[in-house]
C-alpha positions in Angstrom: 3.6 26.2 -18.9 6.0 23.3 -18.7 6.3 21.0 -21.9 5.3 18.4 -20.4 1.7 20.1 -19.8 1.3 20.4 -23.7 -1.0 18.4 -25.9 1.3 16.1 -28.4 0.0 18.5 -31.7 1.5 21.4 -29.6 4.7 19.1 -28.9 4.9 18.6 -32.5 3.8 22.3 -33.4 7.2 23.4 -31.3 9.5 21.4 -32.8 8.4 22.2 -36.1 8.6 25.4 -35.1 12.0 24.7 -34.2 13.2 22.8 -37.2 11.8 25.3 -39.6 13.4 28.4 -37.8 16.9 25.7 -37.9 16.5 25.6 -41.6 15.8 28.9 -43.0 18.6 30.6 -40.4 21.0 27.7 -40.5 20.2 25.9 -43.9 19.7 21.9 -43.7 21.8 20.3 -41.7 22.2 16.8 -40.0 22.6 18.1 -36.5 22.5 22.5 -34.9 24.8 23.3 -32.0 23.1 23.6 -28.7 23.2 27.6 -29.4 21.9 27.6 -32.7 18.6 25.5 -31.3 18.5 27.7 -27.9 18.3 30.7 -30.7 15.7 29.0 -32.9 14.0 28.1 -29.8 13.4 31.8 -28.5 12.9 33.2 -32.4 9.6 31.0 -31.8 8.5 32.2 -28.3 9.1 28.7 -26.4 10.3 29.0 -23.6 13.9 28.3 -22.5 12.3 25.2 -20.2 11.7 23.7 -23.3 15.1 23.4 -24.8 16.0 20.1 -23.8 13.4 18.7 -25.7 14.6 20.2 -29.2 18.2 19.5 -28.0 17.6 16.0 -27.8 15.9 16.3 -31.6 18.2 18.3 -33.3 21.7 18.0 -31.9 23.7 14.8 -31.8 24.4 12.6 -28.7 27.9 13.8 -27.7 27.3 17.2 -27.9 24.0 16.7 -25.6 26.0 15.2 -23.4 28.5 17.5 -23.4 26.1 20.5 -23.2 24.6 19.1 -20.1 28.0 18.3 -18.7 29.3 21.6 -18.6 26.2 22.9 -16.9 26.4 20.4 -14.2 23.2 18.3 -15.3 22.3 14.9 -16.1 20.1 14.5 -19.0 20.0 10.7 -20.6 20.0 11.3 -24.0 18.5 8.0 -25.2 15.4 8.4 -23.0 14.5 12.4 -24.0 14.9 11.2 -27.9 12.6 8.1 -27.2 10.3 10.0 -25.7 10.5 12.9 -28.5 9.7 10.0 -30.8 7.1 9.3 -29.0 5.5 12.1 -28.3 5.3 12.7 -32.4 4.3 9.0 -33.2 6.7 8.2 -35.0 6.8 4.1 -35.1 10.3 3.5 -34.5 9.7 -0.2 -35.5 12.9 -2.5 -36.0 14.6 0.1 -38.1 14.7 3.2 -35.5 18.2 4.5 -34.6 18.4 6.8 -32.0 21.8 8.0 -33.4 20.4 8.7 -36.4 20.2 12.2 -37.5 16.0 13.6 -38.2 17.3 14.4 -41.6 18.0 10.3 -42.2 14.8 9.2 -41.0 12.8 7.9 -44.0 10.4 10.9 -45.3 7.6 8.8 -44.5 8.4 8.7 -41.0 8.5 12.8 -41.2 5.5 13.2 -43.4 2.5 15.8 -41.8 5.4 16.9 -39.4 8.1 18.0 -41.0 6.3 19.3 -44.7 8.0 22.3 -44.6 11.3 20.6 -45.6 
């Protein structure tokens, strides 16, 4: 099944999934390497179609780019975190910066999705 054939609560199940497998392997941290998510990623049984999407959550623009670089792809960063965002309605609002790490967001903004942390 493609991600993009999921119900938003699975969306958001995955990458809580994701971010809880990142924190109790990896510890807290404001952005995982591209192998440390592809890890947490298979740890949880998603498969590896799915990456991208908790690549464009958990790692930081540069290395996204570069990731997708060296593989020969073009991803737009900007557009998969929007629609991450999105897809866990999160109101971005004036304050929203897609640079930001998903540890800086305000706890609000994480609450119901990210309780584990």
């Amino acid at each position: 099944m493609s991600l993009a054939q999921l119900t938003p609560e699975q969306k958001k199940q995955f990458i809580q999934d994701v971010g809880t497998d990142l924190v109790n392997v990896h510890g807290k941290k404001d952005t995982y390497s591209q192998l440390e998510i592809k890890d947490a990623a298979r740890r949880v049984g998603a498969p590896e179609s799915w990456n991208c999407w908790a690549f464009s959550f958990f790692m930081d623009a540069a290395s996204f780019v570069e990731y997708h670089e060296s593989i020969g792809e073009v991803c737009d960063y900007g557009m998969m975190r929007t629609a991450m965002v999105e897809t866990l309605a999160i109101d971005m609002g004036t304050w929203f910066d897609l640079d930001l790490s998903w540890l800086e967001w305000p706890a609000d903004i994480l609450s119901g999705i990210f309780d584990c942390f």
